[in-house]
N, C-alpha and C positions, 0 to 999 in steps of 0.2 A: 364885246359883251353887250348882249340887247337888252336894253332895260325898260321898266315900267315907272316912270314917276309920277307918284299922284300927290299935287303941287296943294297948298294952302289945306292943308285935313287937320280937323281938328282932334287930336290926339289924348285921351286924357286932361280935358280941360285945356292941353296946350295947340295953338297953331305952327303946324310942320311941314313936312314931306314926308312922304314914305316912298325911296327908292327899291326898287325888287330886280332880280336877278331873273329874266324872263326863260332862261331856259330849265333854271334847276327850282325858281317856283318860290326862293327865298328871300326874304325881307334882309339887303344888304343895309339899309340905313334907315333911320330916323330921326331924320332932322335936317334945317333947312339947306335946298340944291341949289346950287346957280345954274344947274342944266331944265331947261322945260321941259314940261310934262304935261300933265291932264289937270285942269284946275278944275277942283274940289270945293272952290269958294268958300271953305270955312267950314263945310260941312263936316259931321261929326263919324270917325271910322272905330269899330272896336272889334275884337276880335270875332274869327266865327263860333257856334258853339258846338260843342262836344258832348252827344247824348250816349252814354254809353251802357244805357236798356233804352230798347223799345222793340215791339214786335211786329205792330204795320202801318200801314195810311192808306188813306186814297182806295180803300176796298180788298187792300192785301194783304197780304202777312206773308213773313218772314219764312214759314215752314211750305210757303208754297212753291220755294226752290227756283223759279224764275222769273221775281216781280223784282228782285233789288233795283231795276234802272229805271223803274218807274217811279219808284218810293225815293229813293238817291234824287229823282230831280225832281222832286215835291219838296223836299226835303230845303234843297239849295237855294228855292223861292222861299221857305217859311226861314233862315238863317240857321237853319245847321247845315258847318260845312263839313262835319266827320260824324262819324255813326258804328255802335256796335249790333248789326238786327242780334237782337234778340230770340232765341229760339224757348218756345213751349214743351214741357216734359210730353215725351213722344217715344216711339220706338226707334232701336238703336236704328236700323237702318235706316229708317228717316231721316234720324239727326246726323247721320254720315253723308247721306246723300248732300244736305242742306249742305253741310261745311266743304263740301265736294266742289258745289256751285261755283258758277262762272261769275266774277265781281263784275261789276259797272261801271264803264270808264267814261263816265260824266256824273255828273249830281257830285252831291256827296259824298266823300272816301268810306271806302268801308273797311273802319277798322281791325277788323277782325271777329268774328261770332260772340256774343254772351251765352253761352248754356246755361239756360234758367231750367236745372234737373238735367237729368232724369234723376238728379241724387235729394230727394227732397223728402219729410216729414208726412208722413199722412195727418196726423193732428191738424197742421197749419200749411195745409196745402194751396189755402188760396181758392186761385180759381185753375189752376191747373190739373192734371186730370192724373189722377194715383192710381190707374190703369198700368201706366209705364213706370212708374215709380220704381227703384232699388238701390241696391249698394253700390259704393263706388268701385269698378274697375279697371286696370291700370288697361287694359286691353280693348275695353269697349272704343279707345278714340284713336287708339295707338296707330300713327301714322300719321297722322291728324290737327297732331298736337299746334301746330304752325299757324293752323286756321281760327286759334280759337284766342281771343282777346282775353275772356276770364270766363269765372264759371259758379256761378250759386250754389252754396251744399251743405246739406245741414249735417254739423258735424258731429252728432250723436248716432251716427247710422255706422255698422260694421263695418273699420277698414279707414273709417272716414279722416280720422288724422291721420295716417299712415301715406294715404292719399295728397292733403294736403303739405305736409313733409316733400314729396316728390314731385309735384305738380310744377311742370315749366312753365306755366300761366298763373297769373293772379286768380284768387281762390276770395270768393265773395260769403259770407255765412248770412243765410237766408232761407225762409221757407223753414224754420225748426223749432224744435221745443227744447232749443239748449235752453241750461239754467246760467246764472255767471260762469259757475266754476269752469262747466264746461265749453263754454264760449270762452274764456279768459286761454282754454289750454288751445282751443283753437288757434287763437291769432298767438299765444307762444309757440304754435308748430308752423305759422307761415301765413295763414289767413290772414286780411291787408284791410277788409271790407263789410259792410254791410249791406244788403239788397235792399232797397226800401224799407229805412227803417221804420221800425214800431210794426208793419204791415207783415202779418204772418211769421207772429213771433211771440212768443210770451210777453206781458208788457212787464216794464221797469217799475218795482215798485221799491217802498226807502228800506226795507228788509230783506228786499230779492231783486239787485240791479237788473239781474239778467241780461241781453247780448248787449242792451245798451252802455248797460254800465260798462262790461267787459272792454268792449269797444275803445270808452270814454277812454278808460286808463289803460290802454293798450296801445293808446294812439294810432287807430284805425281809423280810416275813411269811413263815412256812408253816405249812402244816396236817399236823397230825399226828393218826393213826390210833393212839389209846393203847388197842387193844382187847387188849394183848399180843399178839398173833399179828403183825399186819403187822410191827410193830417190836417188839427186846426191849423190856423193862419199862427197862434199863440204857439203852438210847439214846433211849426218852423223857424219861428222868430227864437223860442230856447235852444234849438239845436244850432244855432248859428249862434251863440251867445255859448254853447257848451263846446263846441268843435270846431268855430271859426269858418273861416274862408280859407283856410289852408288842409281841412279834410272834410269839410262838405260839397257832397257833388251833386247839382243839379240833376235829375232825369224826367222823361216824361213818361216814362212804361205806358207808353200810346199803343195803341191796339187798331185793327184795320177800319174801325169807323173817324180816324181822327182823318177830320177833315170833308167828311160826309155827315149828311139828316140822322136824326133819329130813327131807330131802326132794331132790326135783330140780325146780329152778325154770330162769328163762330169764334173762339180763339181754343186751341189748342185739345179739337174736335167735343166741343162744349157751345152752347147755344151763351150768348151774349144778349140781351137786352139793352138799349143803350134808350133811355127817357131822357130828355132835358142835360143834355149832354155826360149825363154821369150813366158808366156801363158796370151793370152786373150779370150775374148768372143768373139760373132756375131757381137755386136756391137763398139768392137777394146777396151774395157776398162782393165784393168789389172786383172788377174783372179787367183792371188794367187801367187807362185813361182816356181819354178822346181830346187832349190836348197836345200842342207841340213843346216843344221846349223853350222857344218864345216866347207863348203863354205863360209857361213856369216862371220865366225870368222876369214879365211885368205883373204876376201874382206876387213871387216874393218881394218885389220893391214896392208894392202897396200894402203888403204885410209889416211894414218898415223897416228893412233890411235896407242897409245904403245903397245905393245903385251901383258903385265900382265895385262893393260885394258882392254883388249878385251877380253880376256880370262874370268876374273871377270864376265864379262858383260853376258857370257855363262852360268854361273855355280853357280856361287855365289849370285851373283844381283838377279837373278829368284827363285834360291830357298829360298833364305831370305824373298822375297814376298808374296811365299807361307807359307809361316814360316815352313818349314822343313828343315833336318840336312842332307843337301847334299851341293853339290857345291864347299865344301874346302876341302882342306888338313890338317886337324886339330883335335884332340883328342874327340871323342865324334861325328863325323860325321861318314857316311854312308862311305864305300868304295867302291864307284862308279869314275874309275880311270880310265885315258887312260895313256899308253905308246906312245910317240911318241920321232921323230926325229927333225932333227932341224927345219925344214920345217913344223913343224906339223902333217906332215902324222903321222897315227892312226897303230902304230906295235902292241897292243895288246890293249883291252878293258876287264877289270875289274868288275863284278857287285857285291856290295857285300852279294846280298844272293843268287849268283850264284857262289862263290869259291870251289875251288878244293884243 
């Protein structure tokens, strides 16, 4: 068996080894080797992250059908080593072609599609375009189903729990005007999630929880946008305080200017304006991010979230959701790894069935 050992890493505060199984990509050990390996001098390894919204980078998006290897290895230098593109509410053939597409076999894995819509709210539609907008049906993706990681849906739409009830994929509640009750019956018929919470959704008030409260005592996951802009810095600091590190998940719903100037881009055939790095529409509303998921992760730890929380919140929390073997540092997971310094910054990225 060919292995990879990376000698003296400092692991959660501790100094180890991390032995890996170079053909199947797996983290067989953690902890110290008498066989050599690659010395690490102490430096500090943690997992890679797991964004699982986002729509493009580097000038592209996700609905362009075949930019994923471009984005997948932008991706690998910023430390995400797994990725769900994100698709914008579009017409069905679009969004069949998209999930049709050929993966990328470097950068980033891709874990499978988010369809953000076509099952969405016109009230709270965001920045997405209610052109495509409708009800859910079981036939629009049928074939398909394999391709698709999870799916955003607001569940006041006809069909909509019925939908979620049979859905072989996690089922996200985003984009709607549920009130609690109806959010509470959602995640009692299978709904697991929330799409960026607070964002495109009725807000929580102490008389009317709505999806949040639902959420809260449903013990739902939700993703949160800690780029400071979509949400104060104070209400990702209470949602990590209301939901933990065990169902809060990091995202960056980054859009095709993250990582490029100020500018006017497109998302989801809609003009983008992006000023001082925050991107809205025509009509001034919030139209995604311009950040990575890196950035997310040294936002919320200067928002004062602990740092091994945050981190979790990257890597672990999202791929547990998914229910894949990524995220940790732990015997039997993926070696999907970053190097970094004390600050975070990203001194080498790791994929584990891209080793050398």
């Amino acid at each position: 068996m060919a292995e990879l050992i990376l000698k003296n890493a400092t692991v959660r505060g501790e100094l180890t080894d991390i032995v890996i199984d170079k053909e199947s990509g797996k983290i067989l050990s953690v902890e110290k080797s008498p066989k050599p390996g690659r010395d690490l001098q102490g430096a500090t390894v943690i997992a890679g992250f797991v964004d699982i919204h986002a729509h493009g980078f580097i000038g592209h998006d996700v609905m362009d059908g075949d930019k994923l290897p471009e984005m997948s290895a932008f991706l690998a230098t910023r430390g995400t080593t797994a990725w769900c593109p994100t698709t914008t509410t579009n017409a069905l053939p679009e969004l069949r072609a998209v999930l049709r597409g050929d993966k990328p076999r470097a950068g980033a894995h891709v874990l499978g599609f988010h369809l953000e819509g076509p099952y969405i709210s016109h009230q709270y539609c965001g920045a997405l375009n209610t052109d495509y907008a409708k009800t859910p049906e079981s036939a629009d993706f049928a074939g398909l189903e394999r391709e698709i990681a999870l799916m955003t849906l607001a569940p006041e739409l006809a069909g909509a729990m019925d939908y979620i009830k049979k859905a072989p994929f996690p089922v996200s509640v985003g984009h709607t005007a549920a009130d609690y009750e109806l959010a509470k019956a959602a995640f009692d018929a299978g709904a697991n999630c929330v799409t960026h919470v607070f964002n495109a959704m009725p807000p929580m008030h102490h008389r009317e929880p709505a999806v949040v409260g639902a959420a809260l005592i449903s013990n739902a996951y939700v993703q949160v946008i800690s780029d400071g802009i979509h949400l104060h810095p104070a209400t990702v600091l209470a949602l990590y305080r209301m939901f933990g590190s065990e169902r809060m998940m990091l995202i960056s719903d980054a859009i095709s200017a993250t990582g490029l100037a100020d500018g006017n881009y497109m998302l989801g055939g809609k003009k983008v304006i992006v000023k001082d790095g925050v991107a809205r529409n025509e009509a001034g509303a919030l139209s995604g991010s311009t950040v990575t998921l890196h950035d997310c992760v040294c936002r919320a730890i200067s928002f004062g979230i602990p740092r091994e929380e945050v981190l979790k919140m990257a890597s672990e929390t999202p791929a547990r959701y998914l229910k894949i073997k990524k995220g940790r540092i732990a015997p039997g997971y993926d070696a999907d790894l970053l190097v970094v310094d004390a600050e975070l910054n990203i001194l080498e990225t790791i994929l584990c069935d891209q080793l050398s």
